[in-house]
C-alpha positions as CSV (number, residue, x, y, z in Angstrom):
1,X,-111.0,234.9,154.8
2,X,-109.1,231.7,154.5
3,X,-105.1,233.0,154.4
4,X,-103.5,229.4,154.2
5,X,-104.9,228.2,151.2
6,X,-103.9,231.7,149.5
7,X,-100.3,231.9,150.7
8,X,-99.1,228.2,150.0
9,X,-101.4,228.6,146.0
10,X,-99.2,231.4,145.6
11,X,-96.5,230.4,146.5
12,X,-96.1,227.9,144.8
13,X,-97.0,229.4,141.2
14,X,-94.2,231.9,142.6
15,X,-92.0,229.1,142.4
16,X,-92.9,227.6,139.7
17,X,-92.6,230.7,137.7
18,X,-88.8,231.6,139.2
19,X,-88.1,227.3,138.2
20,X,-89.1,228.6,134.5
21,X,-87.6,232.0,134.4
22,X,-84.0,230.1,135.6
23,X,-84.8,227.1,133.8
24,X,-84.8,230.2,130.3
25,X,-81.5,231.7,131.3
26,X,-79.7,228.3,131.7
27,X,-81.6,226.8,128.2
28,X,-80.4,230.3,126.1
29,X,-76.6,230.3,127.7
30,X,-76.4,227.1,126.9
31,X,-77.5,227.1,123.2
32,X,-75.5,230.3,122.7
33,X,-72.6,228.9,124.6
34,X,-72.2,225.7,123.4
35,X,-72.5,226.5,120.0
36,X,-75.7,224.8,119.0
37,X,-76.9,227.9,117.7
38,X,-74.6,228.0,115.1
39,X,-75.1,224.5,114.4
40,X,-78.8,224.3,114.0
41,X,-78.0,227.5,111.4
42,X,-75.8,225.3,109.5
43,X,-77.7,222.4,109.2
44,X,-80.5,223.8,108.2
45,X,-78.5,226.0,105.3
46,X,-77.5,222.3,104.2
47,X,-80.6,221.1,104.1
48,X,-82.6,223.5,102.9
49,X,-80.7,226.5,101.9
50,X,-79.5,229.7,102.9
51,X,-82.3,232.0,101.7
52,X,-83.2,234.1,104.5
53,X,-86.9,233.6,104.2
54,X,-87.0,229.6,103.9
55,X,-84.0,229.6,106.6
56,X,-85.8,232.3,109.2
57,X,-88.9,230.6,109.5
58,X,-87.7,226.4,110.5
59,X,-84.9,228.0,112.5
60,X,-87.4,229.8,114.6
61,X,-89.9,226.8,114.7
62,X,-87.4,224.5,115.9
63,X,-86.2,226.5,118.4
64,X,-90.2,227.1,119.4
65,X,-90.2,223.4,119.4
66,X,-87.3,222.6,121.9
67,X,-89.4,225.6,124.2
68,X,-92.5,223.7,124.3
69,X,-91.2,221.0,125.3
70,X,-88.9,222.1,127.8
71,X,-91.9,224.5,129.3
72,X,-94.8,222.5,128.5
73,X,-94.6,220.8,132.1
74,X,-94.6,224.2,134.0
75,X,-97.3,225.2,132.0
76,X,-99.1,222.0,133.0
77,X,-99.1,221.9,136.7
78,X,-99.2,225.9,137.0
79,X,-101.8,226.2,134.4
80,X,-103.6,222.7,135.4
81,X,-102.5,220.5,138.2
82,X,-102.1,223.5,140.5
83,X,-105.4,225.1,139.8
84,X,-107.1,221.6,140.5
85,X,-105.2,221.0,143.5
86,X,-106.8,224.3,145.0
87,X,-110.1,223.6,143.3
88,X,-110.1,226.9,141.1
89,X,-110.5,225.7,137.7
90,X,-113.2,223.3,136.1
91,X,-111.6,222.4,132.8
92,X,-111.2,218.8,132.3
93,X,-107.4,217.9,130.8
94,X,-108.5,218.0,127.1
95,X,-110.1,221.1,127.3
96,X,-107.3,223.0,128.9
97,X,-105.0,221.1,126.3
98,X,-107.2,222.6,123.7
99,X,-106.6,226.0,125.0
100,X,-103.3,225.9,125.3
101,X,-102.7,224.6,121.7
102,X,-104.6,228.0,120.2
103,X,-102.6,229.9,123.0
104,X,-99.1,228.4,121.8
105,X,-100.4,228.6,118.4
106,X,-100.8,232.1,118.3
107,X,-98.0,233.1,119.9
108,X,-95.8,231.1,117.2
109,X,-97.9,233.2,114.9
110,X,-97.0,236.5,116.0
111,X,-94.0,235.6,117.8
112,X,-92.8,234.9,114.0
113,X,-94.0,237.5,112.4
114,X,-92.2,240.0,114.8
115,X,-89.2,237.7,114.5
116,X,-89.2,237.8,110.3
117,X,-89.6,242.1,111.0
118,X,-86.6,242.3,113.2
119,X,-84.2,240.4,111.1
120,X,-85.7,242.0,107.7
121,X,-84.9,245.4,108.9
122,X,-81.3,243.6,110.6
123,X,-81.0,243.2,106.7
124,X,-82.1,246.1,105.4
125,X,-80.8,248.3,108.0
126,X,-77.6,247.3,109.4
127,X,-77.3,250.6,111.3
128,X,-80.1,251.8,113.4
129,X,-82.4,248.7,112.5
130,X,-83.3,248.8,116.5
131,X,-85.2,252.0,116.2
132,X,-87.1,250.5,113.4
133,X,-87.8,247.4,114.6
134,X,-89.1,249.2,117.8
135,X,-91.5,251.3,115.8
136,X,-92.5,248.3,113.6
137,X,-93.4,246.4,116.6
138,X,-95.0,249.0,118.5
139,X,-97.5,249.4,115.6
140,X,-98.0,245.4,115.8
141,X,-98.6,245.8,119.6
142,X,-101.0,248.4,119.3
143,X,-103.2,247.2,116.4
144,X,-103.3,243.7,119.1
145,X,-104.3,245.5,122.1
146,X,-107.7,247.7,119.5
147,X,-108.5,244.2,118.1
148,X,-107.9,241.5,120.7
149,X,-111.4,242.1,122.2
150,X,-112.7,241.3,118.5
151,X,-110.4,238.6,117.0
152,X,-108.1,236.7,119.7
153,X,-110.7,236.9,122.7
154,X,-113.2,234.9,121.6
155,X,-111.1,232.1,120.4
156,X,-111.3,231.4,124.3
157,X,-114.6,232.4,125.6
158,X,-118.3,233.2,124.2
159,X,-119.1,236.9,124.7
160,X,-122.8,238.1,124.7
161,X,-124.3,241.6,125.8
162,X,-125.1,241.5,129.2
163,X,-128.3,240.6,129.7
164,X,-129.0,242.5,133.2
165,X,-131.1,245.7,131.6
166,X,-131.0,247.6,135.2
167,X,-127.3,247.0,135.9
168,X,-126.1,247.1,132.0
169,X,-128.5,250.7,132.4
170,X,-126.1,251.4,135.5
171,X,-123.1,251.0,134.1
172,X,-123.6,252.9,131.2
173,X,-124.6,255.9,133.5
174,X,-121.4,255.6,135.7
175,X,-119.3,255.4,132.3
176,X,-120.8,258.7,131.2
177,X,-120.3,260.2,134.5
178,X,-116.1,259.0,134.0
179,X,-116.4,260.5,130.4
180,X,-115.3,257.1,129.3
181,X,-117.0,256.2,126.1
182,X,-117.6,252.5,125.6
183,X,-119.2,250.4,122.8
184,X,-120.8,248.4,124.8
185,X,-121.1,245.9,127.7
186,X,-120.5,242.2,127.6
187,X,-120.4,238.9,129.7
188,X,-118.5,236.4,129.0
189,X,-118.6,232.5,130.4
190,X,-115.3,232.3,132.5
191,X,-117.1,229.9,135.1
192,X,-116.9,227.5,132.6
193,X,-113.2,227.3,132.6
194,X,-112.4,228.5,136.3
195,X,-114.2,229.4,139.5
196,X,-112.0,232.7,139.6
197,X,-113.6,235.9,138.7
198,X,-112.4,239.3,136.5
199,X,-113.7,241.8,134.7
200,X,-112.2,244.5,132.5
201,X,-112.5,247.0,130.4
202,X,-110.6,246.1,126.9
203,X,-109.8,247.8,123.7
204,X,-109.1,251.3,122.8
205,X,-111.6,253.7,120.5
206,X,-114.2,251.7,118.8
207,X,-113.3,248.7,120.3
208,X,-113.8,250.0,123.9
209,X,-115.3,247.4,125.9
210,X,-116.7,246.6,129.4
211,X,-116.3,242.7,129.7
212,X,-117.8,241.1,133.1
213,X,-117.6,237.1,134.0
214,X,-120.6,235.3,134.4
215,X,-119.2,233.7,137.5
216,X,-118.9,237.5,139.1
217,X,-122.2,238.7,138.0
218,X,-123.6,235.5,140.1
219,X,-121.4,236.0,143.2
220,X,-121.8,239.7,143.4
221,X,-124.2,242.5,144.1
222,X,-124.8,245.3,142.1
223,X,-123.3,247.5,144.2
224,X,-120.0,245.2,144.1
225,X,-120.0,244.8,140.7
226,X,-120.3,248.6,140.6
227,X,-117.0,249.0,142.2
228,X,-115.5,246.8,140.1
229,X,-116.7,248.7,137.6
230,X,-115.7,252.1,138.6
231,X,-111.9,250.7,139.4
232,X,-111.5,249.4,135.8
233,X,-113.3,252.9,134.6
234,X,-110.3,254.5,136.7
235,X,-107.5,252.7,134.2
236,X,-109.1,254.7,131.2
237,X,-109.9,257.5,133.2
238,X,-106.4,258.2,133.8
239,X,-105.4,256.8,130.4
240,X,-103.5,254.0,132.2
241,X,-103.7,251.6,128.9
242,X,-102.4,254.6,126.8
243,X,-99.2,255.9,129.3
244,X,-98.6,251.6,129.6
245,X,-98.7,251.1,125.9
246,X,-95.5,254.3,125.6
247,X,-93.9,252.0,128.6
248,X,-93.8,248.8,126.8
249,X,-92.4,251.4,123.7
250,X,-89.5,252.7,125.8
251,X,-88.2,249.0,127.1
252,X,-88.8,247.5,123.6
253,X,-86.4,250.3,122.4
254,X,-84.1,249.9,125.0
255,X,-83.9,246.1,124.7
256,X,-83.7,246.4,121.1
257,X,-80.6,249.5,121.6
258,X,-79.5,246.8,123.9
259,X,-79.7,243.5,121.2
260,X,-77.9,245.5,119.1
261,X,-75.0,246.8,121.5
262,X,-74.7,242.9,122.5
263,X,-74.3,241.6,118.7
264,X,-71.7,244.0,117.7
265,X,-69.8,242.8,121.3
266,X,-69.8,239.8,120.6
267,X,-70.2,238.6,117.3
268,X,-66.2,237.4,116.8
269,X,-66.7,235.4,120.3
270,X,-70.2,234.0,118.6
271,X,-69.0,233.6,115.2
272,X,-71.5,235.1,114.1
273,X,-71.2,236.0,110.2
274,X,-73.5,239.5,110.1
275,X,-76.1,241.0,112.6
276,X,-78.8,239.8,110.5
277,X,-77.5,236.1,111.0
278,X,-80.6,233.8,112.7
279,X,-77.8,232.5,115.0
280,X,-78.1,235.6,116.7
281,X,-81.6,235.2,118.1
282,X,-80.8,233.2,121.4
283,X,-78.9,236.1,122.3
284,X,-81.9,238.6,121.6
285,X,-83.9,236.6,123.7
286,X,-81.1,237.1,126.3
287,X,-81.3,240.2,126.2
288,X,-85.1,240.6,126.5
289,X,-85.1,237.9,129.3
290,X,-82.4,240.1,131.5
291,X,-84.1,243.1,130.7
292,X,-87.7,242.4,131.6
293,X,-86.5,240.6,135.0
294,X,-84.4,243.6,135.7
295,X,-87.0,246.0,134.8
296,X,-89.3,243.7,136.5
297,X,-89.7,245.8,140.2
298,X,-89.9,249.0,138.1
299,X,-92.8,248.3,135.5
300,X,-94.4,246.0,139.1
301,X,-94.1,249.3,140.7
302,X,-96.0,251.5,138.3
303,X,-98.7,249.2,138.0
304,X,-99.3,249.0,141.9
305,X,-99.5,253.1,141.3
306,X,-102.3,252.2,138.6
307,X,-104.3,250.7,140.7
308,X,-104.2,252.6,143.6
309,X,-105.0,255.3,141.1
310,X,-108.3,253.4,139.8
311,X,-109.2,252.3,143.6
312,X,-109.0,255.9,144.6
313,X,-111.1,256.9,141.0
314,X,-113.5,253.7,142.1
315,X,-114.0,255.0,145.5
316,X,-114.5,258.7,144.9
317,X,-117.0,257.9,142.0
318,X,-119.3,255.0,143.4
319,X,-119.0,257.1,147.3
320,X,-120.0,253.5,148.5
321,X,-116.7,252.4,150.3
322,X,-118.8,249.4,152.0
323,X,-119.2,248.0,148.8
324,X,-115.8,248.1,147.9
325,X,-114.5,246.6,150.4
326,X,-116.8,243.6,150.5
327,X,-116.1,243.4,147.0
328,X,-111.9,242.8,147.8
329,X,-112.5,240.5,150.3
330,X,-114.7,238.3,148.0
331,X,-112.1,238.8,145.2
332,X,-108.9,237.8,148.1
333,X,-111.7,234.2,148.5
334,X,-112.6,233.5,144.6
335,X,-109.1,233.9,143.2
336,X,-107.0,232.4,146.4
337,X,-105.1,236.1,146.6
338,X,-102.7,236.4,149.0
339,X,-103.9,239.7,151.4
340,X,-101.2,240.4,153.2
341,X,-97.6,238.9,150.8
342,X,-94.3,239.4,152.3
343,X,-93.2,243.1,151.6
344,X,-90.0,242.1,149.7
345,X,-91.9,240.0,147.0
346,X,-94.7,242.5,146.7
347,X,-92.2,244.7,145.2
348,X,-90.9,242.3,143.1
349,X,-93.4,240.1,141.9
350,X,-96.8,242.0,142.3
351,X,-99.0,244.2,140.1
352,X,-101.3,244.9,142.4
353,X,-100.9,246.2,146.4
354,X,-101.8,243.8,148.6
355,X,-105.5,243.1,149.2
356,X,-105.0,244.3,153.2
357,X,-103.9,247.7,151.6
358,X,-106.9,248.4,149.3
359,X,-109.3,247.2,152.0
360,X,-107.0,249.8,154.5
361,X,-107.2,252.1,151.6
362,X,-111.3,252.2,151.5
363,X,-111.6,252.0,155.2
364,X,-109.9,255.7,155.3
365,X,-112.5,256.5,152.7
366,X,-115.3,255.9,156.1
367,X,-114.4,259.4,157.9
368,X,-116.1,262.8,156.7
369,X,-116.2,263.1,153.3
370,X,-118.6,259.6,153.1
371,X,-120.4,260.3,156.4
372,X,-123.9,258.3,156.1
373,X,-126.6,260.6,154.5
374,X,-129.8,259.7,152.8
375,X,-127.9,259.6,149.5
376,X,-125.8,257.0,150.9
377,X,-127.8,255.1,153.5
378,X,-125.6,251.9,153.0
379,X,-123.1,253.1,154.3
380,X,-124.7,253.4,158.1
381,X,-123.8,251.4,160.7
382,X,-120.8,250.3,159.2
383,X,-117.8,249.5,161.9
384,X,-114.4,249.0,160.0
């Protein structure tokens, strides 16, 4: 395994992503600081009127505007330059630039309509509109999560049932084995964007479904891709998407309790006329930005536990430890992972342990329990 590549790739998307994150915090205390906030609110009303609904929508578009621009060049060399320097991805510019129009796109979309819910309940509701709001957008967030795999996924790639009948036939056996019901299994052409592989399981209820990129299902084995499998099995298993989706419910509450705590503070230093006034929305976004950084290490932390959860669920259901760990290593090479990160920014930054501790983690599962058999005759031989 090639470690230097990995460790300078990631560290500088690291980088680039702490430029951004500071490059946020400076941009919103300055508009809320300098006053431009209110400014932009009064010019508009000048222009083109005070009505909340004509007023909400160009405020939040301008200020959209101003964010593109200021982020469209970290999105460029982290999302282009960056991936071609380390010969992972084979878009050409146009085509990325196509993708990240629909991306930016939708999130204007919905990033909108959430906005136009939290300021019509600001109105509505001047006390306890943060509750609301959270339960409003909680609804929003789970309807996205059932229907992305039908509506916003294939805006980006072309899905197809996998056309494998003996490993499709496989996987359908080890998903009845989990008790995880799923409507089906599909590939999908991510080589044609990037040479980094993933696969996951997406969607909840009838929208339940195993996706797997073409580029793994041509790099792996069976018994790899199994494992792969069998981890992203362990997330529903163990109802991981579920006990995430409360998560996101709590903080959203909490930043929302905290939005509102922050407006009341500090709406004579602001100027600000009423809670529902749009010249209060840079310091939402404040609020949201603090919170999610300093939240950051905690929600990082249960998601390491996720997976170690859905490694241990992998390796206890496939019993073939060999394959698993062949599988990490060839994940650490396609996708330039760093195995072994520093442990400070591991608690910080990551979502997933380190790839040296889910190989150390399958190694343990060699002793007893998986001593070689004729069930599981792969397994012989192997030295660790």
């Amino acid at each position: 395994m090639s470690h230097k590549p990995s460790k300078d790739y990631q560290k500088r998307k690291l980088e680039l992503t702490l430029l951004a994150t500071l490059l946020e915090f400076l941009g919103l205390f300055a508009f809320l600081f300098s006053g431009w906030n209110i400014h932009l609110r009064n010019i508009l009303e000048n222009r083109i009127g005070s009505h909340f609904l004509i007023l909400s929508p160009f405020y939040i578009l301008i200020i959209a505007i101003i964010h593109e621009v200021l982020f469209f060049p970290f999105a460029f060399i982290k999302g282009y330059r960056l991936e071609h320097r380390y010969h992972l991805s084979n878009q050409k510019f146009l085509v990325w630039m196509k993708d990240h129009l629909k991306s930016m796109i939708i999130g204007w979309i919905l990033g909108l309509g959430a906005i136009l819910c939290v300021y019509s309940l600001l109105r509505l509701y001047p006390v306890g509109w943060w509750w609301r709001a959270g339960l409003v957008l909680w609804v929003i967030y789970v309807f996205l999560v059932k229907f992305a795999p039908l509506f916003l996924f294939p805006l980006f790639f072309k899905f197809k049932p996998l056309q494998d009948e003996i490993l499709k036939n496989k996987i359908l056996e080890i998903t009845k084995t989990a008790g995880v019901h799923v409507k089906g299994v599909y590939e999908f052409d991510m080589s044609r964007k990037t040479k980094s592989v993933n696969a996951a399981i997406t969607g909840l209820g009838s929208t339940c479904r195993i996706l797997l990129a073409d580029n793994l299902l041509s790099h792996f084995t069976q018994e790899e891709i199994m494992a792969v499998v069998a981890h992203e099995l362990g997330h529903h298993k163990h109802r991981h998407l579920v006990k995430g989706i409360f998560f996101n419910f709590i903080l959203l509450l909490l930043f929302l309790f905290a939005s509102e705590m922050a407006i009341r503070e500090s709406a004579d230093y602001f100027q600000f006329r009423s809670p529902a006034d749009m010249a209060t929305f840079p310091l939402i976004a404040l609020v949201f930005s603090i919170g999610s950084l300093l939240f950051l290490p905690i929600t990082n932390a249960i998601l390491r536990s996720f997976e170690r959860h859905s490694d241990r669920f992998a390796l206890e259901t496939t019993r073939n430890p060999a394959a698993f760990i062949s599988m990490m290593e060839k994940l650490s090479n396609e996708n330039l992972a760093e195995d072994s990160p520093h442990p400070i920014i591991e608690f910080l930054f990551h979502s997933h342990p380190s790839a040296k501790k889910r190989v150390a983690l399958a190694q343990s599962y060699l002793g007893p329990i998986f001593t070689p058999s004729r069930e599981h005759p792969e397994i012989r031989g192997q030295s660790l």
